[in-house]
C-alpha positions as CSV (number, residue, x, y, z in Angstrom):
1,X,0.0,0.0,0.0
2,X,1.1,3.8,-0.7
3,X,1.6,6.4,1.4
4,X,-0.5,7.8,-0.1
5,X,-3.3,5.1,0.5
6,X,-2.5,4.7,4.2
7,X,-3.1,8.6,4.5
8,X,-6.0,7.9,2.8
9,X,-7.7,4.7,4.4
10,X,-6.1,6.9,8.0
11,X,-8.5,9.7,7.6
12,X,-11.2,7.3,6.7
13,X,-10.8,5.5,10.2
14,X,-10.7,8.6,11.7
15,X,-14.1,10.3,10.4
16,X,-15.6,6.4,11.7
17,X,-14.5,7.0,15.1
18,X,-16.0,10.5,15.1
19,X,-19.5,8.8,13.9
20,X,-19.3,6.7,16.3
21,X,-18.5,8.8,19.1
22,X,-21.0,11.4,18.2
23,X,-23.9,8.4,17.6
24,X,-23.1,6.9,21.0
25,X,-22.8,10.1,23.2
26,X,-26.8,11.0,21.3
27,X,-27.8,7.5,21.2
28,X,-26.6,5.4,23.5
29,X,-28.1,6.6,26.9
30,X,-32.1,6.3,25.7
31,X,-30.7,2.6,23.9
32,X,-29.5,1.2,27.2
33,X,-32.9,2.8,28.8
34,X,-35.5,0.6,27.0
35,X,-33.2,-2.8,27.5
36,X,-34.4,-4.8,30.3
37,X,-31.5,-5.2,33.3
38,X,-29.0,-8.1,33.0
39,X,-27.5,-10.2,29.9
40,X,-28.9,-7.8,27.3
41,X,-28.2,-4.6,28.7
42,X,-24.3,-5.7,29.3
43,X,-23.5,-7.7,25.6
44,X,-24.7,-4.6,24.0
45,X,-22.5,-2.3,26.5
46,X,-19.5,-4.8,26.2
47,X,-20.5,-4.7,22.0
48,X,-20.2,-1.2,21.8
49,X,-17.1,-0.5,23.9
50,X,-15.4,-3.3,22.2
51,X,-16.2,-1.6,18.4
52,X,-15.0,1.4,19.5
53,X,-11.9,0.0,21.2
54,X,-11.8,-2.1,17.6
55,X,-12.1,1.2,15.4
56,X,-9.3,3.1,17.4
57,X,-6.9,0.1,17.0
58,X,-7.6,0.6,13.8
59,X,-6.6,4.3,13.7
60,X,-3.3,4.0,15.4
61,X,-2.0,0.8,13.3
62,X,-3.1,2.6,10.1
63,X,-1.0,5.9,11.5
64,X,1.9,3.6,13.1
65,X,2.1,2.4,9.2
66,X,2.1,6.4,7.8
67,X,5.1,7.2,10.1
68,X,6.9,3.6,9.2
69,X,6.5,4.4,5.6
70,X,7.6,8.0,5.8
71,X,10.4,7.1,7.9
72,X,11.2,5.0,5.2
73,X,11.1,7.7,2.6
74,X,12.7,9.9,4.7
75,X,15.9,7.6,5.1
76,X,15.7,7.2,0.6
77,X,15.4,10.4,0.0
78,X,18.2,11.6,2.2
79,X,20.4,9.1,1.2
80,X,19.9,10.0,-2.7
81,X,20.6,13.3,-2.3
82,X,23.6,12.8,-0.3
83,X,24.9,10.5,-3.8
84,X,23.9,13.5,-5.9
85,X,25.7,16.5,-4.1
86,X,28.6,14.6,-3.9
87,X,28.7,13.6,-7.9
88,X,27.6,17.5,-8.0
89,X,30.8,18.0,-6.0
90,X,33.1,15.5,-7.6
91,X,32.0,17.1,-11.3
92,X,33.4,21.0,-10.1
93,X,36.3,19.4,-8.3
94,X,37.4,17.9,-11.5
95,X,37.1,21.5,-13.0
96,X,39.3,23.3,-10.4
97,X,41.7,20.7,-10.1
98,X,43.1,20.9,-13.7
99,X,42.2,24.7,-13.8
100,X,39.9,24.3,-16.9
101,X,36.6,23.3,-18.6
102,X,36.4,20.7,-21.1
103,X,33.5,20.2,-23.6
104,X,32.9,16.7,-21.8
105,X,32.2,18.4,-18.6
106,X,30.1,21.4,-19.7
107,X,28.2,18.6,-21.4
108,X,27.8,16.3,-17.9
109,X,26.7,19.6,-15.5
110,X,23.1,19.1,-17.4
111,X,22.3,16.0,-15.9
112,X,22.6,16.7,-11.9
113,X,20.7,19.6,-12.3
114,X,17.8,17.7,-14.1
115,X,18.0,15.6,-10.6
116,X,18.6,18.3,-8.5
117,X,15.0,19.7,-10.1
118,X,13.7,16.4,-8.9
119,X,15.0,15.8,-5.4
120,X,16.2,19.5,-4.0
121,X,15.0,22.6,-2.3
122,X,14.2,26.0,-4.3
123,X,17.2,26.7,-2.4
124,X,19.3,24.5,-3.2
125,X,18.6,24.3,-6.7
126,X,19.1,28.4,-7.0
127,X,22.6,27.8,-5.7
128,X,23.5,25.1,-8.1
129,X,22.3,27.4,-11.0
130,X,24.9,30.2,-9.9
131,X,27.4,27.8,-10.1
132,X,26.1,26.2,-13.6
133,X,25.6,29.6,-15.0
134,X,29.4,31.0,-13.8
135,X,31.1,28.0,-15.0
136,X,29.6,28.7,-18.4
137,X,30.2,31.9,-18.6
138,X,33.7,30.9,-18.5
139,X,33.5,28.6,-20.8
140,X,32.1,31.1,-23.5
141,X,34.9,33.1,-23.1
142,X,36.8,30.9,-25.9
143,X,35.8,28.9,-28.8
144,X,38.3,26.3,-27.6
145,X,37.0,23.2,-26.5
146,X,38.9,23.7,-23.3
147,X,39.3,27.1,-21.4
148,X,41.6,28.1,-18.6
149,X,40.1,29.2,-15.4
150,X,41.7,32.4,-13.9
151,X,43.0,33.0,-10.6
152,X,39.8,35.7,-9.9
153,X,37.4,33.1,-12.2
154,X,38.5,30.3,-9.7
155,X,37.6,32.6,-6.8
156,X,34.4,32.9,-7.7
157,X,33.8,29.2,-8.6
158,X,34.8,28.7,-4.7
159,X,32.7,31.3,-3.5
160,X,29.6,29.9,-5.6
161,X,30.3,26.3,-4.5
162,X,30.7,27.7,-0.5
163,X,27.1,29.0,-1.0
164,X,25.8,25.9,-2.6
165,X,26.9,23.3,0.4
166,X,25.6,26.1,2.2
167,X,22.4,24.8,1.2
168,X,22.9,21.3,0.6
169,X,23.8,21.3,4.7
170,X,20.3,23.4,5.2
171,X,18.6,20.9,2.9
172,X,20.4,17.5,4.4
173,X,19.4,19.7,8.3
174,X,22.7,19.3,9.2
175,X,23.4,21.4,12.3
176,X,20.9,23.9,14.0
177,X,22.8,27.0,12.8
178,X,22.8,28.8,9.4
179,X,26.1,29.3,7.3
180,X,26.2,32.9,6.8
181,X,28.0,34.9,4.5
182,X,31.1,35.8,6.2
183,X,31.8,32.3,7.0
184,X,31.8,31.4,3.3
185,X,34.5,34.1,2.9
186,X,36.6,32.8,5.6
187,X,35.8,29.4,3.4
188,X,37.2,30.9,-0.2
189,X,39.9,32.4,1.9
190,X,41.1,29.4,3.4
191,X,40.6,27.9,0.0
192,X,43.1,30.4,-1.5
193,X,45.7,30.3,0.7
194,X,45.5,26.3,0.8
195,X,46.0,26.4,-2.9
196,X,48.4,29.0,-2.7
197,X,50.7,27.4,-0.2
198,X,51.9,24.5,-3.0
199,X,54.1,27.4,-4.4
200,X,54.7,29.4,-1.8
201,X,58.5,30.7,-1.2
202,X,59.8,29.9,2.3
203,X,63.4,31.4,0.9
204,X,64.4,33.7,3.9
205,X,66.4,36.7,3.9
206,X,69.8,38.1,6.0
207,X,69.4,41.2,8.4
208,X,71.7,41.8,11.0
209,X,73.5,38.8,10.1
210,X,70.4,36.7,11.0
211,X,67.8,34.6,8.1
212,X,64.8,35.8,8.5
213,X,61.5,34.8,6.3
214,X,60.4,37.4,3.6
215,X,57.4,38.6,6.3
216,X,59.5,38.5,9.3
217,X,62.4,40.3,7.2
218,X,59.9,42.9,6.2
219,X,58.9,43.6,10.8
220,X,63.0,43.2,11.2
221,X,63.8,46.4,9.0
222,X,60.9,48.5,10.3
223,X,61.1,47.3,14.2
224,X,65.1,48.5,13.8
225,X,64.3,51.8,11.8
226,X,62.2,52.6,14.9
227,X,64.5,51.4,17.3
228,X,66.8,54.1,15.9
229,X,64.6,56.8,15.5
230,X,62.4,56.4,19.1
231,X,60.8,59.9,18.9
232,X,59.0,59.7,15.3
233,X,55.1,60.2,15.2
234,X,52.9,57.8,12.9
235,X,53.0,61.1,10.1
236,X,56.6,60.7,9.4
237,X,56.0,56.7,9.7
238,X,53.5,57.1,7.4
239,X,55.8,58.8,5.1
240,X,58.4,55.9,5.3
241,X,56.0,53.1,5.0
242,X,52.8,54.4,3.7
243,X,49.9,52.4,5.4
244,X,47.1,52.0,2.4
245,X,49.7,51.3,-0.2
246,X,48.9,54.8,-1.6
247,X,50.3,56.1,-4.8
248,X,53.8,56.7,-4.2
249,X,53.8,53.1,-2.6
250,X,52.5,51.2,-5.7
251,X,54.9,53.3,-7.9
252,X,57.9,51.5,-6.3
253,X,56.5,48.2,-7.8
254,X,54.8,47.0,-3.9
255,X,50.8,45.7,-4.4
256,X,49.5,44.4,-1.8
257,X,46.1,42.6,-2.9
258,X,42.7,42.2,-0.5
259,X,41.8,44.9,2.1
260,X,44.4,44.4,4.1
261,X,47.0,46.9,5.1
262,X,50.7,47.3,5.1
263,X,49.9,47.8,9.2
264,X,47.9,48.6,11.7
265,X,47.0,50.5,14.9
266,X,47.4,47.9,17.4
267,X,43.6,48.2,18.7
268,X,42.3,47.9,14.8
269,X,44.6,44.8,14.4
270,X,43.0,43.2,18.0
271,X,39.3,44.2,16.0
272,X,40.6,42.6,13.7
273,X,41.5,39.5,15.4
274,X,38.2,39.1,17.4
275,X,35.9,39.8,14.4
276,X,37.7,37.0,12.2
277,X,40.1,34.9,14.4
278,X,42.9,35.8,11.8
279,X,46.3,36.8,12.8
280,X,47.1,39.3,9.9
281,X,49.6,41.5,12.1
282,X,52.7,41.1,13.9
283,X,51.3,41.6,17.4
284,X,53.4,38.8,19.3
285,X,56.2,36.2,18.7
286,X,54.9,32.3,17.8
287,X,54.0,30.6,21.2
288,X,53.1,33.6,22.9
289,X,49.5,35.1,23.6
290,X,48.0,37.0,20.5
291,X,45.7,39.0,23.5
292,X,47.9,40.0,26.1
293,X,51.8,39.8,24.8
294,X,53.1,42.9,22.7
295,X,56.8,42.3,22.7
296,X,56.2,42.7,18.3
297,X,54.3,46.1,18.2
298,X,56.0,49.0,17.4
299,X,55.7,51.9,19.7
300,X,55.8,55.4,18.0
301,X,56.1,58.6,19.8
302,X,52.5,58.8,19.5
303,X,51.1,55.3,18.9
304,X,51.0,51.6,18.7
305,X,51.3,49.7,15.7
306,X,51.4,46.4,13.8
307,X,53.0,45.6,11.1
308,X,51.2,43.2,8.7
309,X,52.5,39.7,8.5
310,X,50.7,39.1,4.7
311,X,54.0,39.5,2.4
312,X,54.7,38.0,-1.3
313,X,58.3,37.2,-2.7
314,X,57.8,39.8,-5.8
315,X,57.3,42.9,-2.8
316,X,60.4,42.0,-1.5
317,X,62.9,43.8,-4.3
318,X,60.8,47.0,-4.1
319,X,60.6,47.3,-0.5
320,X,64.5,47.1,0.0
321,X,64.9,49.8,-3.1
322,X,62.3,51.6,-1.0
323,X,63.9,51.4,2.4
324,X,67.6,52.3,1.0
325,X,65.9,55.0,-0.8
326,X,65.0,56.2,2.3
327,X,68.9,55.7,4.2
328,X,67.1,53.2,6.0
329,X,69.6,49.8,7.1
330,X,68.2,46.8,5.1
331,X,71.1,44.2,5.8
């Protein structure tokens, strides 16, 4: 029997108890009236109580059977759209592994949206579409039958996906608390930096007769520069070391990409800390508490400040040139 059936043949069981309920409370009292004490009276007591008893039985098997059945469903369901996210997932990590789209594969992302139209949420199937519709977009870019995916291409990809098992873990009810946006972010970013660390440089660079890595290099020079000049103010620092990467910054070849700064007032770099649990600043030596240690901020006549800790090999060149431009001791 369907679910649909038991629902069905429920409902009907139902409406009979509520006949019979209503028939007995009108009809019952003036019935057991006009029967004469003894056998009589208590078979058709014992007849009634024992078809109502019968009907209810009835009821609660018939429902026992609904929730058995949806259960059941339940437990399909789930476990088929647990298969397709993943083959959803498997199809765009082939993509981003090899860095671009093939013919084959734009030909394949059909096909688990067709399912995903069949087993998803609105939701769900929304997100999937983003993806679907960026990934083409990329493909249209070339008539070849394979295209490259760019660095800022990929990003998005990444971000897209984030959002979409966003919504697979909403639709599976995984967890009681919403992914929300700046948690994707801190997703992609993680992403990034994952992908990015296969090439990164760990070459490290001489100061005060010391190797240093290109970040901690970078804090050396600066954390010396004050050292010898204790009473400058944050204007002449500025002047030095600009902090936004301004104009006269970028024309000595240093680009620092994101939002992040060359460095920080050492409140905005704790903000900083608390709002993402990032530590994008020199505040404190490795081991040491991020919170309460300082023994890596700078202290200018007028201020507190953090370096930033985010350097690539191609800034190191310029900021030397810079520094010595500046008289400033860079070995």
């Amino acid at each position: 029997m369907s679910l649909k059936d038991t629902r069905k043949k429920g409902i009907t069981t139902l409406i009979s108890i509520a006949v019979i309920a209503i028939a007995v409370y009108i009809g019952f009292e003036p019935l057991i009236a006009n029967v004469p004490d003894g056998v009589a009276k208590s078979v058709i007591s014992s007849s009634f109580g024992a078809i109502f008893v019968i009907i209810l039985t009835m009821y609660l098997l018939n429902k026992q059977t609904e929730i058995e059945q949806e259960s059941k469903k339940s437990e399909r369901v789930f476990d088929e759209k647990v298969k397709l996210y993943q083959t959803i997932l498997d199809l765009t990590k082939e993509m981003m592994m090899d860095g671009k789209i093939t013919k084959e594969e734009m030909n394949r992302l059909p096909f688990p949206l067709i399912r995903l139209s069949m087993l998803g949420r609105n939701e769900t199937i929304s997100a999937f579409k983003d993806v679907n519709n960026m990934l083409t977009t990329i493909y249209q870019k070339s008539d070849e039958d394979e295209v490259n995916i760019d660095d800022s291409d990929k990003k998005e990809v990444y971000k897209l996906l984030a959002t979409f098992a966003a919504k697979c873990r909403d639709d599976l009810e995984i967890g009681n608390e919403e992914i929300n946006n700046e948690l994707i972010n801190d997703t992609v970013e993680t992403i990034e930096s994952t992908v990015k660390a296969k090439t990164k440089d760990y070459s490290k660079i001489s100061f005060n007769g010391k190797e240093h890595p290109k970040n901690r290099y970078i804090w050396e020079v600066l954390n010396n520069f004050v050292n010898e000049n204790p009473d400058i103010r944050s204007e002449d620092f500025e002047k030095t070391f600009p902090r936004d990467g301004g104009k006269e910054f970028r024309n000595a070849g240093i680009k620092k990409s994101g939002t992040y700064e060359t460095w920080k007032l050492y409140d905005e770099a704790q903000e900083l800390f608390d709002r993402t649990g990032h530590k994008r600043f020199f505040v404190c030596d490795k081991g040491k508490d991020y919170k309460k240690d300082k023994d890596m901020v700078l202290c200018l006549k007028d201020v507190e400040i953090c370096i930033s800790s985010q350097w690539a090999s191609d800034q190191m060149k310029p900021f030397v040139q810079r520094m010595k431009s500046k008289g400033i001791k860079t070995e």
